[in-house]
Structures are given as structure tokens and as C-alpha cells.
Backbone as CSV, one residue per row, in Angstrom:
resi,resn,N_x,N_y,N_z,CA_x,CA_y,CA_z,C_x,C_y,C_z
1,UNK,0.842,-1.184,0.000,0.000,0.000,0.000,0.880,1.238,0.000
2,UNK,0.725,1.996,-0.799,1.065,3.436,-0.821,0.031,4.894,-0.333
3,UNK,0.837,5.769,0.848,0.286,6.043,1.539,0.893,7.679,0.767
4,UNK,0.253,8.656,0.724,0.831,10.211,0.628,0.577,11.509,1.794
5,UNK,1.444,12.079,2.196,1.053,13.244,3.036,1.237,14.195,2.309
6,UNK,0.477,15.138,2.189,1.197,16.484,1.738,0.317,17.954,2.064
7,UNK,1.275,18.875,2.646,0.357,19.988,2.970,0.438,20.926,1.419
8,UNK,-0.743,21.380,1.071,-0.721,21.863,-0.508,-0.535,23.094,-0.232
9,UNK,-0.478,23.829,0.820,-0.931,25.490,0.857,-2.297,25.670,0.074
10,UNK,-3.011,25.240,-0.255,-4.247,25.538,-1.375,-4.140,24.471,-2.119
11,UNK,-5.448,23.922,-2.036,-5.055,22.763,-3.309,-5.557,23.408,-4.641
12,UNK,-6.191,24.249,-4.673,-5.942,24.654,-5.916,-4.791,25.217,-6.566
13,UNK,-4.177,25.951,-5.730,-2.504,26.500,-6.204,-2.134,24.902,-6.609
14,UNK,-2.020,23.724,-5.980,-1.342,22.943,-6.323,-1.662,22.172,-7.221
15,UNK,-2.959,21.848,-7.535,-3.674,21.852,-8.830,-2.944,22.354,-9.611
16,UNK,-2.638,23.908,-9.930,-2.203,24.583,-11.130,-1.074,24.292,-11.302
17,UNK,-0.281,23.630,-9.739,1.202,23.401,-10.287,1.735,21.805,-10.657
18,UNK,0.562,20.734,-11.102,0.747,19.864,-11.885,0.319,18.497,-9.938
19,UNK,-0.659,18.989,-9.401,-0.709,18.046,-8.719,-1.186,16.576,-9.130
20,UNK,-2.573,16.751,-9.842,-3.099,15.307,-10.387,-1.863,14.848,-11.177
21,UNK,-1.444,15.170,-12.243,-0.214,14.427,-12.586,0.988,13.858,-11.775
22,UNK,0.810,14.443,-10.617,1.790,13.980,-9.594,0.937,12.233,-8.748
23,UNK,-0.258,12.813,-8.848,-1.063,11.807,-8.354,-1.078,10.679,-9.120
24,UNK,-1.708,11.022,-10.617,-1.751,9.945,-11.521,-0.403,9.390,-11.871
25,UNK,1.096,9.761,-11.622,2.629,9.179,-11.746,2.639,8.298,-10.928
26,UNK,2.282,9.012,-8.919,2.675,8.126,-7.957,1.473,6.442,-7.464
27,UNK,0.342,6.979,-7.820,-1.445,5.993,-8.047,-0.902,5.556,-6.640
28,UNK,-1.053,6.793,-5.715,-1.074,6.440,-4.541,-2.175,5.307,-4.095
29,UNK,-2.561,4.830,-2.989,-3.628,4.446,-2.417,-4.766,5.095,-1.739
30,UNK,-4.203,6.150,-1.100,-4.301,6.984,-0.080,-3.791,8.093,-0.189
31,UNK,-4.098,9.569,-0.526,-2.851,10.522,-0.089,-4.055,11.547,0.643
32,UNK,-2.844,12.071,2.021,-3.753,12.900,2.819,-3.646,14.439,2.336
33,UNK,-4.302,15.227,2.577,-4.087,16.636,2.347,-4.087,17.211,3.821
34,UNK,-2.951,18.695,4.267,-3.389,19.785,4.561,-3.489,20.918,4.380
35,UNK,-4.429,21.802,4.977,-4.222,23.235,4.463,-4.419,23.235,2.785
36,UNK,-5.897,22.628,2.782,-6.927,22.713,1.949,-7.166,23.639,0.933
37,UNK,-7.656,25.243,2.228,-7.937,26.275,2.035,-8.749,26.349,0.589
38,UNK,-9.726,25.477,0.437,-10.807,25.531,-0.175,-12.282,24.962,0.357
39,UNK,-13.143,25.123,-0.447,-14.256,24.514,-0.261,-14.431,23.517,-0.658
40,UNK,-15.447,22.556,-0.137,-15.547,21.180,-0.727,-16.061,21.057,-1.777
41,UNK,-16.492,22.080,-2.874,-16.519,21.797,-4.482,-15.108,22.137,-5.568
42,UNK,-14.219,22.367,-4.478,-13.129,22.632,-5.102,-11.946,21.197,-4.598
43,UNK,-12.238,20.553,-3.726,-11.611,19.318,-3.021,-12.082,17.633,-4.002
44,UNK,-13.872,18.172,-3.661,-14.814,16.948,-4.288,-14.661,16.524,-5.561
45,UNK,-13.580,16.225,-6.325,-13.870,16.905,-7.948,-13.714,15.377,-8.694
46,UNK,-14.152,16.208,-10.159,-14.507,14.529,-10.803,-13.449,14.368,-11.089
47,UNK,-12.002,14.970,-11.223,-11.207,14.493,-11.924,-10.314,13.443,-10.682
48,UNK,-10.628,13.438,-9.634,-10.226,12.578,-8.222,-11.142,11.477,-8.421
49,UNK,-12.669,11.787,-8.571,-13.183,10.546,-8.477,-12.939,9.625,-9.665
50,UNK,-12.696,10.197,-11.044,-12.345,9.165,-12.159,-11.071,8.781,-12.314
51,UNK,-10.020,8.939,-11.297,-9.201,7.926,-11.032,-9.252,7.390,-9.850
52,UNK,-10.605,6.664,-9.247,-11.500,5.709,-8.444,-10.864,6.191,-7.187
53,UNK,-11.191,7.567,-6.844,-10.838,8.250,-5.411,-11.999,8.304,-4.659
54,UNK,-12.316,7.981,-3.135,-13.158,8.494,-2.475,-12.937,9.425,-1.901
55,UNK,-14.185,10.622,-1.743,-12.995,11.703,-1.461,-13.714,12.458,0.548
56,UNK,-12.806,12.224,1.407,-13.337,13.012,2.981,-12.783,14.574,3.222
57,UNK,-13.611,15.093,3.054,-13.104,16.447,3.672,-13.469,16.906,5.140
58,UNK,-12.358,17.653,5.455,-12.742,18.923,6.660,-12.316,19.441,6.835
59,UNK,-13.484,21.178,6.656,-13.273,22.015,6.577,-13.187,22.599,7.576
60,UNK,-12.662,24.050,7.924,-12.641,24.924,8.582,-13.877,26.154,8.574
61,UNK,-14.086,26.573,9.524,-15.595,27.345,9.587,-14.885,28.548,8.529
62,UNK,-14.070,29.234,8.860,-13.478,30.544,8.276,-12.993,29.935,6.555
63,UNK,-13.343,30.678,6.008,-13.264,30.118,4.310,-11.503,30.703,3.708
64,UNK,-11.179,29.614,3.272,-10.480,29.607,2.852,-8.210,29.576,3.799
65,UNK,-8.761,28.689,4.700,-8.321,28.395,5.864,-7.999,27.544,5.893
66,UNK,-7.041,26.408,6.625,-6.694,25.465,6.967,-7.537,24.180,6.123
67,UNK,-7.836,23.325,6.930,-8.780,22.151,6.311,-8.117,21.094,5.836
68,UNK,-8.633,19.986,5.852,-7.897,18.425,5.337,-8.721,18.134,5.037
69,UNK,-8.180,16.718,3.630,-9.064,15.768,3.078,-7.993,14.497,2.811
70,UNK,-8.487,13.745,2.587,-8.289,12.551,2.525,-8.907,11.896,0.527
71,UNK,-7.950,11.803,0.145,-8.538,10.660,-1.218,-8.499,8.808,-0.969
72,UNK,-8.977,8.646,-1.113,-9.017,7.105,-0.819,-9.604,5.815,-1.787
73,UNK,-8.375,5.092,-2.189,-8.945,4.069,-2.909,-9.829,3.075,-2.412
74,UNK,-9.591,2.490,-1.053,-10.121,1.470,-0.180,-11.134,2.318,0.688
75,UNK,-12.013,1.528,0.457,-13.313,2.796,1.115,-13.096,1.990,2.781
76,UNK,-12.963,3.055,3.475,-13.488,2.887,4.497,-14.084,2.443,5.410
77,UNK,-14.146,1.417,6.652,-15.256,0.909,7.905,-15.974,2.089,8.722
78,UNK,-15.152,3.202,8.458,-15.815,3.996,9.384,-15.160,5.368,9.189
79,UNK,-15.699,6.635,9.766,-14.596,8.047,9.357,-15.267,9.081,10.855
80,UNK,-14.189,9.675,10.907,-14.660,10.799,11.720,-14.077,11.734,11.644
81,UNK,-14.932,12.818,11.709,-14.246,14.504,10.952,-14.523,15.092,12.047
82,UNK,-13.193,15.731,12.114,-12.812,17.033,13.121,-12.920,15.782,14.627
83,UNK,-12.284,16.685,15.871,-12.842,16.347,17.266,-12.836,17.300,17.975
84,UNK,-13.592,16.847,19.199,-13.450,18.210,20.389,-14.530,18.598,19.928
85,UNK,-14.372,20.485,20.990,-14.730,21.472,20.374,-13.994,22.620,19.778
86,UNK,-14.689,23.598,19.747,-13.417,24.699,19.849,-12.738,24.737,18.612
87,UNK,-11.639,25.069,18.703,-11.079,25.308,17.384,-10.460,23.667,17.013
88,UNK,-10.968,22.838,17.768,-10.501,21.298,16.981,-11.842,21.190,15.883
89,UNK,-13.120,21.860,16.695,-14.229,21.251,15.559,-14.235,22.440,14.340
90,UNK,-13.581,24.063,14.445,-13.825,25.045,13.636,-13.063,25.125,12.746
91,UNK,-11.766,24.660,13.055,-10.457,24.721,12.073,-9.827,23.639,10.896
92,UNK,-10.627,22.454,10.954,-10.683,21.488,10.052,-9.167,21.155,9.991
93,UNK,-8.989,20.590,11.166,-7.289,19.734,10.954,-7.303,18.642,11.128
94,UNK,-8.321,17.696,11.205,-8.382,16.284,11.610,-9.572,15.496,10.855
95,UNK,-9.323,14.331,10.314,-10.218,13.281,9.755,-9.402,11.961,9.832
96,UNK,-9.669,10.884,10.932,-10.103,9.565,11.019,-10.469,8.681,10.455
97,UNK,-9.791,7.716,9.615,-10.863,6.884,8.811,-9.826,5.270,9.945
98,UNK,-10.768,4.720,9.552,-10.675,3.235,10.421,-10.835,2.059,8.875
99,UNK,-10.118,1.173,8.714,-9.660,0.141,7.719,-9.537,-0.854,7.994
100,UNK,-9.768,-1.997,7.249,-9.815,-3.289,8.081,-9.000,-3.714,8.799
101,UNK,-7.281,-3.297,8.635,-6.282,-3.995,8.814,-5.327,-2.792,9.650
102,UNK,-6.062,-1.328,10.092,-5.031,-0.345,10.404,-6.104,1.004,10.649
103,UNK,-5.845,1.831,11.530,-6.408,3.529,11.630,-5.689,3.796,10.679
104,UNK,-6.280,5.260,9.836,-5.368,6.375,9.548,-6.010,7.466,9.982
105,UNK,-4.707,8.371,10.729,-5.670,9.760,11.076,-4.645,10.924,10.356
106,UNK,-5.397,11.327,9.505,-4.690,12.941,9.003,-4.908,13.749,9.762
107,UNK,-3.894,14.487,10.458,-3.961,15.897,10.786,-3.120,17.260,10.829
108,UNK,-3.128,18.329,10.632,-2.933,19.594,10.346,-2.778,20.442,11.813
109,UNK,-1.565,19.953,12.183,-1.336,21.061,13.824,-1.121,22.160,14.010
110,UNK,-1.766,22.896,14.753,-1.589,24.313,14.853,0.026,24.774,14.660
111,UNK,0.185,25.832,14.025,1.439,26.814,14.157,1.201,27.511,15.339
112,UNK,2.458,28.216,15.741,2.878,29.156,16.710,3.184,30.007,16.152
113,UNK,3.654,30.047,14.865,4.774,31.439,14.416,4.178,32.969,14.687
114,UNK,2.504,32.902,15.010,1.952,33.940,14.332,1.788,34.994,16.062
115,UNK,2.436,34.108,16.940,2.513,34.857,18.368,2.156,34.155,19.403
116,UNK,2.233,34.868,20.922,2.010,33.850,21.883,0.720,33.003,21.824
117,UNK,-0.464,33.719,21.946,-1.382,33.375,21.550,-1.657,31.834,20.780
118,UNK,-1.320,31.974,19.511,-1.515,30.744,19.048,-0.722,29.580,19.326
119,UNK,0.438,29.953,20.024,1.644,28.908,20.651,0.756,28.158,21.764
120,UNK,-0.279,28.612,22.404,-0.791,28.323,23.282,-1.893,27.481,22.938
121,UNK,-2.412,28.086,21.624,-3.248,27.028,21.245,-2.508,25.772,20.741
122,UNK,-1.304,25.968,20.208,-0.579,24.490,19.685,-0.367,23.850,20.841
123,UNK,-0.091,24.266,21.768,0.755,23.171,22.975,-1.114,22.807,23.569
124,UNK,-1.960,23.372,23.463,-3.297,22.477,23.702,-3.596,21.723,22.657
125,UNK,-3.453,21.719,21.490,-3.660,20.706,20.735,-2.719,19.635,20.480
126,UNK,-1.533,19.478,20.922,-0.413,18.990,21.572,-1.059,18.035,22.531
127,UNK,-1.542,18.440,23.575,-2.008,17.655,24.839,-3.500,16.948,24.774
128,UNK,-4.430,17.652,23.496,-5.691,16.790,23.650,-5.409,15.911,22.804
129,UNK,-4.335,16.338,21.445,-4.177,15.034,20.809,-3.342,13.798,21.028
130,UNK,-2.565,14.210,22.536,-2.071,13.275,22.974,-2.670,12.020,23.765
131,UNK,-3.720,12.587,24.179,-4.637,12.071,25.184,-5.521,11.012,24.150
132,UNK,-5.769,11.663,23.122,-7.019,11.037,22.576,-5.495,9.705,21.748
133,UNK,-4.945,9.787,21.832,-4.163,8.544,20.874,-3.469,7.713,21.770
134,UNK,-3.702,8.127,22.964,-3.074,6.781,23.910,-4.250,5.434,23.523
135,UNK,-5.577,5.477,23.770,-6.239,4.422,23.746,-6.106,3.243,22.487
136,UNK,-5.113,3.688,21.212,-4.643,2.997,20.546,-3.633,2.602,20.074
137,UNK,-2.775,2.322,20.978,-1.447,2.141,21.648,-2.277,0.694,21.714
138,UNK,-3.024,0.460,22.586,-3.635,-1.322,23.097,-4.554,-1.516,21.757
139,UNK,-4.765,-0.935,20.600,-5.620,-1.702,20.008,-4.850,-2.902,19.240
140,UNK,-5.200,-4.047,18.490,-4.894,-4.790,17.913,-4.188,-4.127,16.052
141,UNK,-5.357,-3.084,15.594,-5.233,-2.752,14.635,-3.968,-1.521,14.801
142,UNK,-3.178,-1.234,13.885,-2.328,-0.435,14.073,-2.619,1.118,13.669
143,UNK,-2.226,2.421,14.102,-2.444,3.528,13.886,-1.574,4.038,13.027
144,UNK,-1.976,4.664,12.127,-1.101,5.724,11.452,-1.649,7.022,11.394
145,UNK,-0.566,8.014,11.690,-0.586,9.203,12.679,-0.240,9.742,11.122
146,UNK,-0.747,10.564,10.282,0.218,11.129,9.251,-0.098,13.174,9.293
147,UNK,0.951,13.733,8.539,0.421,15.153,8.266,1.153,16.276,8.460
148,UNK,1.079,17.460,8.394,2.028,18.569,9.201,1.977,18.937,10.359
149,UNK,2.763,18.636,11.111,3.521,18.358,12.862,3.547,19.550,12.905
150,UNK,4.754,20.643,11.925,4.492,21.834,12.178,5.586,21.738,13.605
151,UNK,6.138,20.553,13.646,7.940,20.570,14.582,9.088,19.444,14.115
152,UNK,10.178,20.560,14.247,10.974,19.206,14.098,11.874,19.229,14.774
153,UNK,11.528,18.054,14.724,12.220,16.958,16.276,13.704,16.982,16.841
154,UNK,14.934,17.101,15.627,16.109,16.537,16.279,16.613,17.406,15.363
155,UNK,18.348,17.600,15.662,19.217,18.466,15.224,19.120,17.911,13.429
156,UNK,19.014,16.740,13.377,18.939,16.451,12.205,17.928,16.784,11.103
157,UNK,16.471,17.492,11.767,15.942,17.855,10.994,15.333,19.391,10.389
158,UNK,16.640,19.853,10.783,16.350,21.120,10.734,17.856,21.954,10.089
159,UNK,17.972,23.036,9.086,19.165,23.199,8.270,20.097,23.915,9.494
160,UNK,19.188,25.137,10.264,20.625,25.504,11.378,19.840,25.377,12.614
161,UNK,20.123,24.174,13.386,19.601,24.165,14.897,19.353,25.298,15.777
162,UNK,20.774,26.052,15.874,21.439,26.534,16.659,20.714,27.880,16.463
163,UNK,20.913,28.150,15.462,19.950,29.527,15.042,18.171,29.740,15.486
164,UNK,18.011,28.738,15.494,16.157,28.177,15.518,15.475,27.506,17.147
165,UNK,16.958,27.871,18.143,16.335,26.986,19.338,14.884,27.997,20.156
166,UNK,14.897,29.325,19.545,14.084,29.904,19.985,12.705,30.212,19.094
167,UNK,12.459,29.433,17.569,11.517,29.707,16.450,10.326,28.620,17.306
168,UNK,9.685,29.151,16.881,8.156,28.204,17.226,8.588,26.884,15.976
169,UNK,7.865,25.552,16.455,8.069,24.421,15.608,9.813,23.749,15.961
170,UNK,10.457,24.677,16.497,12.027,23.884,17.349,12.171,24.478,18.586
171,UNK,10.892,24.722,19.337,11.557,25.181,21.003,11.724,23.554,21.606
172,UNK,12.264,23.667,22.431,12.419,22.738,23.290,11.338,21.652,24.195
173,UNK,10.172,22.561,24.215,9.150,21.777,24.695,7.878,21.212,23.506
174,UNK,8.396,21.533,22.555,7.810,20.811,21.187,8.373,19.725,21.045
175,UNK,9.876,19.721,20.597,10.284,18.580,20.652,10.498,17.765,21.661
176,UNK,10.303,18.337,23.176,10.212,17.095,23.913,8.905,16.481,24.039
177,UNK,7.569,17.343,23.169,6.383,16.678,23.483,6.686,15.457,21.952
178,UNK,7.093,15.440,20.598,7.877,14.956,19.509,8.107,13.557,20.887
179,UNK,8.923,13.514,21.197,10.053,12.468,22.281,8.949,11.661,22.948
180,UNK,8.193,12.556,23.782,7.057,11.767,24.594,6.334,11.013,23.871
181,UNK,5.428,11.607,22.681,4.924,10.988,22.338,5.487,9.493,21.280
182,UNK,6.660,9.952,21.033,7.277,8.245,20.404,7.309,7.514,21.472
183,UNK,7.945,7.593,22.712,7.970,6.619,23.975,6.390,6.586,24.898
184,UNK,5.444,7.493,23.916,3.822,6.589,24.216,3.427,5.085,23.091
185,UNK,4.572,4.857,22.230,4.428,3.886,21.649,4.091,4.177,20.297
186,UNK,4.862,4.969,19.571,4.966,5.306,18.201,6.357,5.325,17.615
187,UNK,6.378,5.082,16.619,7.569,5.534,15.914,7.591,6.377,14.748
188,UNK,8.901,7.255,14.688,8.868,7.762,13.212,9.004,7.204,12.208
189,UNK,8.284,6.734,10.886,8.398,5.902,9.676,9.681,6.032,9.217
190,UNK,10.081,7.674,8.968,11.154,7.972,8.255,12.144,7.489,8.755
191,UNK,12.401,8.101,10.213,13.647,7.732,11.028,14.103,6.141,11.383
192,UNK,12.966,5.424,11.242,13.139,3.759,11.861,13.858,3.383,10.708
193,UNK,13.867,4.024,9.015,14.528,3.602,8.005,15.950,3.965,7.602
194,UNK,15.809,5.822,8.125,17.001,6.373,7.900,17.166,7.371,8.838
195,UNK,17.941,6.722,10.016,18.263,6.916,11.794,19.196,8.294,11.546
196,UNK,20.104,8.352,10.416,21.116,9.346,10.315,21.000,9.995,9.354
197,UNK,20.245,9.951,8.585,20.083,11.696,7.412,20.088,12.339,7.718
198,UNK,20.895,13.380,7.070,20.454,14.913,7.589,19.973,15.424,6.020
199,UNK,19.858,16.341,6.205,19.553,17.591,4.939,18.735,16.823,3.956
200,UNK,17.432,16.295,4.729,16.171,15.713,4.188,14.867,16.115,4.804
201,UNK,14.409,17.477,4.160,13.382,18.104,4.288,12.556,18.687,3.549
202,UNK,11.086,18.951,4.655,9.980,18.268,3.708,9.433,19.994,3.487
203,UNK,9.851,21.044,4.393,9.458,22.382,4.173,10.222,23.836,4.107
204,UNK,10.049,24.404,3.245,10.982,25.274,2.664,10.307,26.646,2.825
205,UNK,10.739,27.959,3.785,10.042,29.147,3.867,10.386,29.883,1.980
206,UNK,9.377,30.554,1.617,9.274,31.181,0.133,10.387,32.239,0.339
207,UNK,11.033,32.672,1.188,12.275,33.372,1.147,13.532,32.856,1.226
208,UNK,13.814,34.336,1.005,16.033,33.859,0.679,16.110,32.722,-0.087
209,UNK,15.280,32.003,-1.305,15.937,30.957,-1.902,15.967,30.046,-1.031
210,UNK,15.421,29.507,-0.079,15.458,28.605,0.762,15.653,27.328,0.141
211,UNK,14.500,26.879,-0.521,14.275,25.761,-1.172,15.771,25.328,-2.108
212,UNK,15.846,26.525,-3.074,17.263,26.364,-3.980,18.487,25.841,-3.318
213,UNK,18.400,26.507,-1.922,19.563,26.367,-0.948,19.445,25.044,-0.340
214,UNK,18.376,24.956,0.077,17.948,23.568,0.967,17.865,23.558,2.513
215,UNK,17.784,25.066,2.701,17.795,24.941,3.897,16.339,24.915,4.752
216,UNK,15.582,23.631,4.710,14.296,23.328,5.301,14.162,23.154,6.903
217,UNK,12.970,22.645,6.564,12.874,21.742,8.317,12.168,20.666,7.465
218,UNK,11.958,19.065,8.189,11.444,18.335,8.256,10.033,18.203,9.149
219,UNK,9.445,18.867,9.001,7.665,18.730,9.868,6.517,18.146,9.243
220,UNK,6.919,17.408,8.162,5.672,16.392,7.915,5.927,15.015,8.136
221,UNK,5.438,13.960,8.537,5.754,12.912,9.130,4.724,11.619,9.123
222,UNK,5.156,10.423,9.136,4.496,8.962,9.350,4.481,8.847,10.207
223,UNK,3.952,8.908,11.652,4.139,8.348,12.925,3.035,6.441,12.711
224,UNK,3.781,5.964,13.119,2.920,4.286,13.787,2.697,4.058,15.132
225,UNK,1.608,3.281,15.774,1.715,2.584,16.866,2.912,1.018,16.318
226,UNK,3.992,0.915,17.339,4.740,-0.127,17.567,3.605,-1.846,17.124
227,UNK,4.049,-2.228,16.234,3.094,-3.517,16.037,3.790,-4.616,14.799
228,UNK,3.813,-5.720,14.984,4.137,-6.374,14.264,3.572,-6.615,12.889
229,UNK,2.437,-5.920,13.280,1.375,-6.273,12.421,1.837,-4.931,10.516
230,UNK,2.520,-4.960,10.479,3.121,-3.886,9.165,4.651,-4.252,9.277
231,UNK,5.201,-4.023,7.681,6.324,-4.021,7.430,6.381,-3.054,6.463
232,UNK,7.414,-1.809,7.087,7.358,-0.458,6.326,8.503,-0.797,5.036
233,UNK,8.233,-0.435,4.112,9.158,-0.698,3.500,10.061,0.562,2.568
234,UNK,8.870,1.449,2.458,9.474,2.897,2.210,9.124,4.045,2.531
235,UNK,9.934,4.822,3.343,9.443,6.448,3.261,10.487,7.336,2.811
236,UNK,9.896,7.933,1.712,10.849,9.084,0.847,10.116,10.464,0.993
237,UNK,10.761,11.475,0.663,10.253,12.874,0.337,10.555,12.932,-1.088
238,UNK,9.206,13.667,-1.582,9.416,13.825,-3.190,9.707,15.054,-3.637
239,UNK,11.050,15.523,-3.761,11.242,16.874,-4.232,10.807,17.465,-5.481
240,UNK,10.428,16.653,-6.401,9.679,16.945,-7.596,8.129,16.737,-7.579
241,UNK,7.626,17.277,-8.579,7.374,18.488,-8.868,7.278,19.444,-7.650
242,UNK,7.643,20.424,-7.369,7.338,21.589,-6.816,5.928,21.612,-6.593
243,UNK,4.838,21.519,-5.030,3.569,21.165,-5.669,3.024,22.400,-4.771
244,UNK,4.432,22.966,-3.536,3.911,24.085,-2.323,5.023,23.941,-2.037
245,UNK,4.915,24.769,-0.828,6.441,25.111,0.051,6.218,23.285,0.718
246,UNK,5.572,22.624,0.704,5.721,21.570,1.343,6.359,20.629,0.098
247,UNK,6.786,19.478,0.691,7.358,18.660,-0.155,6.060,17.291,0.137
248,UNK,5.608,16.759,-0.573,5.117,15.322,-0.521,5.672,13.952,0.269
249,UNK,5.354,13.547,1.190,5.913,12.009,1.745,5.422,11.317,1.924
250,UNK,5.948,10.269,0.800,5.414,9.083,0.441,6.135,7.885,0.914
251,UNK,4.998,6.957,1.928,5.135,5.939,2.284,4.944,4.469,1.967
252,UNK,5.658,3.361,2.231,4.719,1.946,0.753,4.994,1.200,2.309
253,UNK,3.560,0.713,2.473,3.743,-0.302,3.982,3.257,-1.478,3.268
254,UNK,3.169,-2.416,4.149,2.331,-3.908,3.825,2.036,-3.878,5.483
255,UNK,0.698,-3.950,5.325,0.030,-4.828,6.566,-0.001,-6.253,6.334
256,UNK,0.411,-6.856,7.589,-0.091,-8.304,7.364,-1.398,-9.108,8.652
């Protein structure tokens, strides 16, 4: 099975910049979206469903805002959009689907960059979404956690550490909530494959040539519950096509 994350900034911007062809190259299984920032007649479209996509959205109350969807070849046992209240049910960063053999949950985590304020809302959505993913840690079926984290974790995933210990997305109590939550019984997809990469990242700010340069962060991610039950066999970042400041990461598991 082939799995996709990718935050589009707009999926229509990414539309224009050759996304379905990116889709119809990779014939994902699955690829998640965040940061939508459309409506669901601009998400719902026939050209997704005639290459046999089912398509989940959720939106954000404020138009043209945040929001995730989900395309899906394997329909679904079950789905749930948004949780909570509050800005978990207004801001459209979360959709749930449940599969015979595995969870997948897409979600879209708050930023900090934009001041204290919203730092405060990330480190609460930090802690309710920590809470709500312990109870499947004990399930039988395995979880996959996918989407923009919006932190990164270790010196390795970020171009200058040292410069960034004070940026929202690399303070110190992000990545130690990053830490906690792998030793609640997750792992990183990427990292369980490739423990020592560096200068493999998935987001690039639209200034100074960043991207040209390469100097990213890594904040989109595969997290798993620990289980025998899967054998990962690839996670890459796709630097081509250019589809947003985000890069695409694509995963190929086998459940057994």
C-alpha cells in the first residue's frame, strides 16, 4: 500500500502546479491533504473521483483556511471529521478513517509562528491530541498518525539548529512533546529507516531561496503505533514536482 502526506498550501494553487499528474505518476492508495484552504466543491472533484478516489473532507468554519481531506482508494469501515470542540471542531485539521487492517488519522497542527497566543493554542492541541491517541497504543489494529507536525524533532531535521532553538516548531518543549509521544508507543516511519540523514526536508520558507539552498525543516511525518502487524518498507520525500512550500511524503507499507 502506498500512503501520501502532503500539505498543498491551497489545493488549488497545487492543482495549477501539476498536482493530479503527480497523483496519476505516484497511483497512490491513499494521499492525505493539509491546508486545503478551499471549499468542498473545489476538493470533491470529478477528476479525483475518475481515477477511483473516495474523497473526505474537513473544513474549517473561516473560508479559505486550513482544512484536510483525505482521497481514498479502499473505502473505508468507518470516518470521523474534526474532534473536540473549539477550534478542533472550527479549524478542520483532523479526519479519522478506520480500515480493516489499520487507523489512519490525518492531521494539520496548529502553528505558533503567528505569536504567543496561538503557541498556546498548539501546545493544547499537543495535549488533547495526545490524550485522545493513547487508547490505541492497546488496540490490535495499528495507527497511522500522518500530516504537518508543524515541529521538528532533532538536530537532524532542521538546516541551522542553533539559530532556531528559539523559532516556534524547534523550542524545546515541542520537541520534547515529539520524544514523549514516540515513547507513548509510536515511531517515526522515516527515522526507523534512515536513523542518520540529515539535509532531508519536507518544508521550505518562500524566502532567501530557501528551497534552492535547501535549507528546510522536516515537519511532515508517518508516525505508527509499535506492532508487528506492518512491514514499512518505504518512506521518501518527493522533491519533484514543486507542488507548495511543502514537499510530498510518500510511504509503501504492507500490513499483514
Amino acid at each position: 500500500m502506498k500512503i501520501i502526506t502532503l500539505n498543498c498550501n491551497g489545493i488549488r494553487s497545487s492543482l495549477s502546479k501539476g498536482l493530479l499528474d503527480f497523483i496519476c505518476q505516484e497511483n497512490p492508495d491513499i494521499i492525505c491533504f493539509q491546508e486545503t484552504k478551499a471549499p468542498v466543491t473545489e476538493i470533491d472533484k470529478k477528476e479525483f473521483r475518475d481515477l477511483g478516489y473516495e474523497v473526505h473532507t474537513c473544513l474549517a468554519d473561516k473560508p479559505g483556511y486550513s482544512g484536510t481531506a483525505i482521497l481514498t482508494k479502499q473505502k473505508p469501515k468507518s470516518v470521523a471529521i474534526g474532534f473536540g470542540d473549539g477550534i478542533y471542531s472550527s479549524e478542520g485539521r483532523s479526519i479519522l478513517l478506520e480500515y480493516n487492517d489499520f487507523y489512519l488519522w490525518n492531521l494539520y497542527f496548529p502553528s505558533g509562528t503567528s505569536g504567543e497566543e496561538r503557541q498556546k493554542v498548539k501546545y493544547q492541541f499537543l495535549d488533547t491530541f495526545f490524550e485522545l491517541a493513547k487508547p490505541y497504543i492497546k488496540k490490535k489494529k495499528p495507527l497511522v498518525v500522518c500530516g504537518d507536525v508543524n515541529i521538528a524533532h532533532t538536530d537532524l531535521d532542521i538546516h541551522n539548529p542553533k539559530g532556531n532553538q528559539k523559532s516556534s516548531g524547534f523550542l524545546p518543549e515541542e520537541r520534547a512533546w515529539v520524544s514523549k509521544f514516540l515513547d507513548l508507543g509510536f515511531v517515526d516511519c522515516f527515522r526507523i529507516l534512515q536513523p542518520e540523514i540529515r539535509d532531508e526536508y519536507s518544508w521550505w520558507t518562500y524566502r532567501f531561496q530557501a528551497r534552492k539552498n535547501n535549507k528546510g525543516w522536516r515537519i511532515d511525518y508517518f508516525f505508527i503505533t509499535k506492532s508487528t502487524k506492518y512491514k514499512i518498507e518505504s518512506v521518501y520525500i518527493a522533491k519533484e514536482p514543486v507542488l507548495s512550500d511543502h514537499a510530498p511524503v510518500v510511504m509503501k507499507i504492507q500490513f499483514t
